[in-house]
C-alpha positions, 0 to 999 in steps of 0.5 A: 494587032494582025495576030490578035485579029485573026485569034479573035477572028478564030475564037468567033465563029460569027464572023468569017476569015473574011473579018480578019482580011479587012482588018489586015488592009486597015479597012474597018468593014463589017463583011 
């Protein structure tokens, strides 16, 4: 699922690298 967050993350410019770090710790947080 890593992979596919930080695709996402990438593909959307609105949310920053920062989105795909909190989804990596597990946190579900909106930065």
């Amino acid at each position: 699922m890593a992979c596919n967050t930080m695709h996402y993350t990438l593909k959307n410019k609105d949310h920053p690298v920062l989105e795909f770090e909190v989804f990596n710790e597990g946190k579900n947080l909106h930065f």
